[in-house]
N, C-alpha and C positions, 0 to 999 in steps of 0.2 A: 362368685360364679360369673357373674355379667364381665367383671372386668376383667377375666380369661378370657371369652366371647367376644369383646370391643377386641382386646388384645390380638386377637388372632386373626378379627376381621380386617384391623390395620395393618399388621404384618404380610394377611395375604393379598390387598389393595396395595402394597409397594411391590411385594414382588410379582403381580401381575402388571403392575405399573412398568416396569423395569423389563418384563419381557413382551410388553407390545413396544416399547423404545427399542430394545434390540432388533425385533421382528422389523419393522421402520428401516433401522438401520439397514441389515442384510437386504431390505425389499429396493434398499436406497441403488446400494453396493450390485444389488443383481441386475438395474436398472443399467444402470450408469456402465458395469461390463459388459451388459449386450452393446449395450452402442459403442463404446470400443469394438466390438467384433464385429461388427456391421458398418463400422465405418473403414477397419483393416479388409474384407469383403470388397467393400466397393473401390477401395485403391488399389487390391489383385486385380480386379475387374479391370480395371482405368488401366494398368501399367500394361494388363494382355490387346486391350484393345489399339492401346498406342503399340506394341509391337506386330503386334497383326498388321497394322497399318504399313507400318516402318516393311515388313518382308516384304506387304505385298506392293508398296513402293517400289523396292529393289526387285523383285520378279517382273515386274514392268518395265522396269530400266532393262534389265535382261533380257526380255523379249524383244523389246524395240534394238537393241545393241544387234541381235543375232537376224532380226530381220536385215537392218543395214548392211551387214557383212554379207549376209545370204544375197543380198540386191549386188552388192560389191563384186561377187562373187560372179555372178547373173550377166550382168557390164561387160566385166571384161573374160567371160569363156575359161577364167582359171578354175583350175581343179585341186582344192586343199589337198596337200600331202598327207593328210589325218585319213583322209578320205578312203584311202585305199591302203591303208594301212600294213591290213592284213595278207596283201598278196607280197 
C-alpha cells in the first residue's frame, strides 16, 4: 500500500514538475511577445513623428514659397490670371 502512495506521490511531483516548466515557459514566451509589441508601438510612433515632421517641413516650405510670390506679386502690381478666373 505505501508503495502505491510513494508511487503516485512521484508521479504527481513530475507532472507538477513539468507543468510549472511549461507555465515558465509560456510566462517566458508572454514576456518576451509584449516586448515585441512595444517595441513595433514605439517604431509606429517614431515613423508618424518623423512624418509629421517631414509635412510639416514642406507646409513651411509652402508658406514661405506663396509668401514670396505673393511679395513678387506685391513689387510689380501684376495680377495672376488665376485670379480672376471666373469672370
Amino acid at each position: 500500500m505505501s508503495t502505491i502512495t510513494c508511487w503516485e506521490n512521484s508521479k504527481k511531483a513530475a507532472k507538477e514538475a513539468d507543468l510549472r516548466k511549461t507555465e515558465e515557459q509560456l510566462e517566458k514566451k508572454k514576456a518576451e511577445y509584449g516586448e515585441k509589441v512595444k517595441n513595433k508601438v514605439a517604431l509606429i510612433h517614431k515613423q508618424a513623428e518623423e512624418k509629421r515632421a517631414t509635412i510639416q517641413a514642406k507646409r513651411g516650405e509652402e508658406i514661405l514659397k506663396a509668401g514670396e510670390v505673393a511679395a513678387k506679386y506685391r513689387a510689380t502690381g501684376y495680377m495672376p490670371k488665376k485670379f480672376l478666373g471666373c469672370f
